[in-house]
C-alpha positions in Angstrom: 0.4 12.5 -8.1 -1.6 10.3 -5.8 -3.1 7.0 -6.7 -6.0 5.7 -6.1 -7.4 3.1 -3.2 -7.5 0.2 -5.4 -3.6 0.5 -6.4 -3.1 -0.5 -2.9 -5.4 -2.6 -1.9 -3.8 -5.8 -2.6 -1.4 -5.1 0.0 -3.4 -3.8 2.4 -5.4 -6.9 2.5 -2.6 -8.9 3.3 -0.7 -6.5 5.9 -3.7 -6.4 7.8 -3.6 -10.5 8.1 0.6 -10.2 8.5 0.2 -7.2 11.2 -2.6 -9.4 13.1 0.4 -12.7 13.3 3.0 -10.3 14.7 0.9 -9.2 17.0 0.0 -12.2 18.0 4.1 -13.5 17.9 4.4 -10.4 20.7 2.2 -11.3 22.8 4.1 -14.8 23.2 7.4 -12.5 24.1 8.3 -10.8 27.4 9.8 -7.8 28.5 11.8 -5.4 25.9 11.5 -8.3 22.9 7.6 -7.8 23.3 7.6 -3.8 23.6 10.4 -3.4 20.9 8.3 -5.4 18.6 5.3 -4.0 19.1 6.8 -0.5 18.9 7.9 -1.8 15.3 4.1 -2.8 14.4 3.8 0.4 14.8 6.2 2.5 13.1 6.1 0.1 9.9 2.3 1.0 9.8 3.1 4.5 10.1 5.4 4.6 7.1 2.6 2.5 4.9 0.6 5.5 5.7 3.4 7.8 4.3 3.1 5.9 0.7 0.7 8.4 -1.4 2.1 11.8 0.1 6.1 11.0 -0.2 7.9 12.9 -2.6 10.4 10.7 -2.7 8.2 7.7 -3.8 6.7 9.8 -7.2 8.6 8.2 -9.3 7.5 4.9 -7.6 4.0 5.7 -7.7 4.4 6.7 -10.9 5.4 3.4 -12.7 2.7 2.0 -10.3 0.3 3.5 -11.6 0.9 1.2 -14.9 0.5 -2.4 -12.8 -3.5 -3.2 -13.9 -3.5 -6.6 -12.0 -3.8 -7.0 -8.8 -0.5 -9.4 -8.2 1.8 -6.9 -10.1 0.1 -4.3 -8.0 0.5 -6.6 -4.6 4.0 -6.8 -4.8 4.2 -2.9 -5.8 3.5 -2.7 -2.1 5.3 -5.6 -0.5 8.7 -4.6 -2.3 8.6 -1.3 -1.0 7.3 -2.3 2.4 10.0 -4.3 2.8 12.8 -2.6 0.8 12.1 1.1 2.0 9.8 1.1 4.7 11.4 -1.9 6.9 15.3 -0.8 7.1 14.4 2.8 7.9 11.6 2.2 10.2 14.3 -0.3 12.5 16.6 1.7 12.1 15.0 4.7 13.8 14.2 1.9 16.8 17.7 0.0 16.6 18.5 -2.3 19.5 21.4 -1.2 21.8 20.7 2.8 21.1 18.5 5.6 22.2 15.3 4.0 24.6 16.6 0.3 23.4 20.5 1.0 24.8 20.1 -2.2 28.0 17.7 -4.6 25.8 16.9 -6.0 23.8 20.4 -6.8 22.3 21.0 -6.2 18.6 21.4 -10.4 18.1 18.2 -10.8 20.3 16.4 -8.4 17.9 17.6 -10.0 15.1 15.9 -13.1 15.9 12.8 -11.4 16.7 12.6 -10.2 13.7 14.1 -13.0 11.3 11.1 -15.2 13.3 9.0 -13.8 11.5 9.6 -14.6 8.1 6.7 -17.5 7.5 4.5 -14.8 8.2 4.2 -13.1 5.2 4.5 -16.2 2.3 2.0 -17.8 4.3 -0.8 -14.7 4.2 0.4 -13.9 0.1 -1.2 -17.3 -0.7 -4.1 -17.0 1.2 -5.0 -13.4 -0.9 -4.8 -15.4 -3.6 -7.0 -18.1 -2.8 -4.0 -20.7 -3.0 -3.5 -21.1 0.4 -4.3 -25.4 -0.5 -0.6 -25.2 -2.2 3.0 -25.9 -1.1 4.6 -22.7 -0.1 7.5 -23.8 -2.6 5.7 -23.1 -5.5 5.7 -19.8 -5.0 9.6 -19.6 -3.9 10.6 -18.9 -7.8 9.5 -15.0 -8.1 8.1 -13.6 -5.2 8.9 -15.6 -1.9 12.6 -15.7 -2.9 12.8 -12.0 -3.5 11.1 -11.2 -0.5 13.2 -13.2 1.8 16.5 -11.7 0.5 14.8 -8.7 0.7 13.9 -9.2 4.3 17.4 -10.0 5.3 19.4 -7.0 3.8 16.5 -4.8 5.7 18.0 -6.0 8.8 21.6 -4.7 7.7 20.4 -2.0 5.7 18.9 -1.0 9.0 21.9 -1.4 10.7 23.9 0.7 8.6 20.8 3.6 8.6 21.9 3.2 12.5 25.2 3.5 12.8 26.5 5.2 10.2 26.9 8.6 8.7 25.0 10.4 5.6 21.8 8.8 6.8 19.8 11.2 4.7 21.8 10.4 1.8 21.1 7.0 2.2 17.8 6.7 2.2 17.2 9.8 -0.9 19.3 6.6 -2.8 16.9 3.7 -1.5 13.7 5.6 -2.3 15.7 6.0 -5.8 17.0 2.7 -6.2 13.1 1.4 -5.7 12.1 3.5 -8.7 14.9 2.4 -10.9 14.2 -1.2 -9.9 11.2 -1.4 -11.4 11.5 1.1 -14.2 14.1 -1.5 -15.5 12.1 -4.8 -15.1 9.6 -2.4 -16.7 11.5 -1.8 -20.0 13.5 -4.7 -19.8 10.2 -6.8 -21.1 7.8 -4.1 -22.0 5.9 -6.5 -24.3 5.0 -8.7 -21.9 3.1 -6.2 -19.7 1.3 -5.0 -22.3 -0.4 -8.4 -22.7 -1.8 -7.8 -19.4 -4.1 -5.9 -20.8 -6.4 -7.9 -22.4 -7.5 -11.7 -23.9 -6.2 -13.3 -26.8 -8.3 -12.8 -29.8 -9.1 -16.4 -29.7 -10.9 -16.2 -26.5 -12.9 -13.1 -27.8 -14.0 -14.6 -30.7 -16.4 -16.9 -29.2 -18.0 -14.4 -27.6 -19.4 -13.1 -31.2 -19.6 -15.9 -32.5 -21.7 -18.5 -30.3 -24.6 -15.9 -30.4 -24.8 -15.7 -34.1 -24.7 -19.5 -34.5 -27.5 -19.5 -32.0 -29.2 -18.0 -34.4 -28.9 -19.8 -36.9 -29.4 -23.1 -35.2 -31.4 -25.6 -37.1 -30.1 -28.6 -37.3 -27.1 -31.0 -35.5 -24.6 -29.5 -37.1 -25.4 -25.8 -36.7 -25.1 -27.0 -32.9 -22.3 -28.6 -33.2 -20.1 -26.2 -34.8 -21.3 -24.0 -31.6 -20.2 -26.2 -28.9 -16.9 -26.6 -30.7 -16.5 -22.6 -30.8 -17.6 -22.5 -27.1 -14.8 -25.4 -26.4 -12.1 -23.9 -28.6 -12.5 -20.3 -26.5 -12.7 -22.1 -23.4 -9.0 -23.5 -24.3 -7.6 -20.5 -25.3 -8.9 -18.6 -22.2 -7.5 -20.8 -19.8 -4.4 -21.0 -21.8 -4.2 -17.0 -22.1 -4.6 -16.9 -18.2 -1.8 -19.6 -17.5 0.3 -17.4 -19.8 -0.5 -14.3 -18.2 0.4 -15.4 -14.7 3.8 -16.5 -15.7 4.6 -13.6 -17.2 3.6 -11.5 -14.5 6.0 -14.3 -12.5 8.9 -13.7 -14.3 8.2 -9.8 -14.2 8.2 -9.8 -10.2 11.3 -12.0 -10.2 13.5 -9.8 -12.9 12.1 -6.9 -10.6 13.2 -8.2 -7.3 16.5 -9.5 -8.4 16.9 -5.8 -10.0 15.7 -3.8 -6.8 17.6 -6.1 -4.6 21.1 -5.2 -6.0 19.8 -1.2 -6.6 19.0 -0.9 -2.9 21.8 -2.4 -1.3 24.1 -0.1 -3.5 21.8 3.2 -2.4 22.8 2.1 0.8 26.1 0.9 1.3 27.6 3.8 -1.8 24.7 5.6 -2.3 27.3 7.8 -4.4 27.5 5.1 -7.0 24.2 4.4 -7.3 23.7 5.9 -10.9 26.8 4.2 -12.3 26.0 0.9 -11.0 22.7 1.8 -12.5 24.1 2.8 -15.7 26.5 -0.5 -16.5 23.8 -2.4 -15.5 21.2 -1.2 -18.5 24.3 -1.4 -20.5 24.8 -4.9 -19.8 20.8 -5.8 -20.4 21.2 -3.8 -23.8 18.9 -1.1 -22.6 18.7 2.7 -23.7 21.3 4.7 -20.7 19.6 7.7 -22.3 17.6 8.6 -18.8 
């Protein structure tokens, strides 16, 4: 199953801002730091291209294919970018091995890359239109995620490098990124639902303000339609402040859930489905799958 542009086009928009910076942060280095990181531009944007063919992201794609906003569907793309595509993609380009073995050094490349962690926060809010905000407000369920995610790519990466069962590893990350969201998924299944659509109160209006219209004769008649009007207004704006902080504390649950899931399918990919299994115990969800 493939999906469609659109389920990826919230990411897109802001990879194309976040690969412009890095470029742009290369061109400030010299020698093997510059090259190195540039190789790495290109190699992350190879595996982005990867996404809709993989067979070991259909399960992903699958539950993807449920997100119907455009922020759930964002961070679809920037957890696996950064869980899945990151480690592996380093890892194939680690410093002090193969083409890389005299420079850079593997603490030099780690501060290459750990510079460039403003990059993405930064480009997030400015797809949204928030870019006028404090970066902290957004630390609480996608930032935060993101930058632990970031940092266990590096060691992820390192292990992909330097140790055995490297295949095994990564069959267990591409896993792990299903079961991450799966279980945010059906750890608050009614609250995606109401992604869906509007409160009935912010409907209502909608029938309503037309037939007073006609019917409109005198003051009151009016009035009773700009007090309809006002009243939907309210409960619009107070559906879509509801709506965003569910979708909030979906992406955080997620993260926190794919960020433990991936380092296990890493480190003991063997004991991926166990630790998979205690953990739906412990959030009193069905162990049936």
């Amino acid at each position: 199953m493939r999906l469609p542009p659109s389920y990826f086009r919230p990411f897109d928009k802001v990879y194309r801002a976040v690969t412009a910076d890095i470029r742009s942060r290369a061109a400030t280095l010299a020698g093997d730091d510059r090259t190195w990181l540039e190789r790495l531009v290109v190699t992350f944007l190879e595996e982005r291209q990867r996404w809709n063919d993989s067979g070991q992201l259909a399960g992903y794609r699958a539950i993807w294919l449920r997100l119907n906003t455009p922020l759930l569907r964002l961070a679809a793309g920037a957890y696996l970018h950064v869980a899945y595509d990151l480690p592996r993609a380093m890892a194939n380009d680690w410093p002090g091995q193969g083409r890389w073995a005299h420079a850079p050094t593997v603490a030099r490349g780690e501060g290459v890359f750990m510079g460039l962690a403003s990059i993405f926060p930064l480009h997030f809010q400015l797809s949204l239109g928030l870019g006028w905000l404090p970066p902290g407000l957004f630390r609480d369920y996608l930032d935060a995620p993101m930058d632990r995610l970031r940092r266990g790519a590096w060691a992820h990466a390192r292990i992909l490098a330097t140790e055995p069962g490297r295949p095994q590893r990564e069959a267990a990350m591409a896993e792990a990124l299903t079961m991450g969201l799966k279980d945010a998924w059906d750890l608050q299944p009614w609250k995606i639902k109401k992604f869906l659509r509007p409160p009935d109160g912010a409907v209502f209006p909608v029938v309503t303000v037309p037939l007073l219209t006609l019917v409109a004769g005198s003051s009151l008649a009016t009035g009773l339609t700009v007090a309809v009007v006002l009243w939907g207004l309210f409960e619009w704006r107070l559906y879509v402040a509801r709506n965003r902080q569910m979708q909030r504390e979906f992406i955080a649950t997620w993260g926190e859930m794919l960020e433990d899931y991936v380092r296990v399918a890493v480190r003991e990919p063997e004991d991926l489905e166990r630790f998979r299994h205690q953990r739906r115990i412990d959030l009193r969800l069905d162990t049936a799958d």
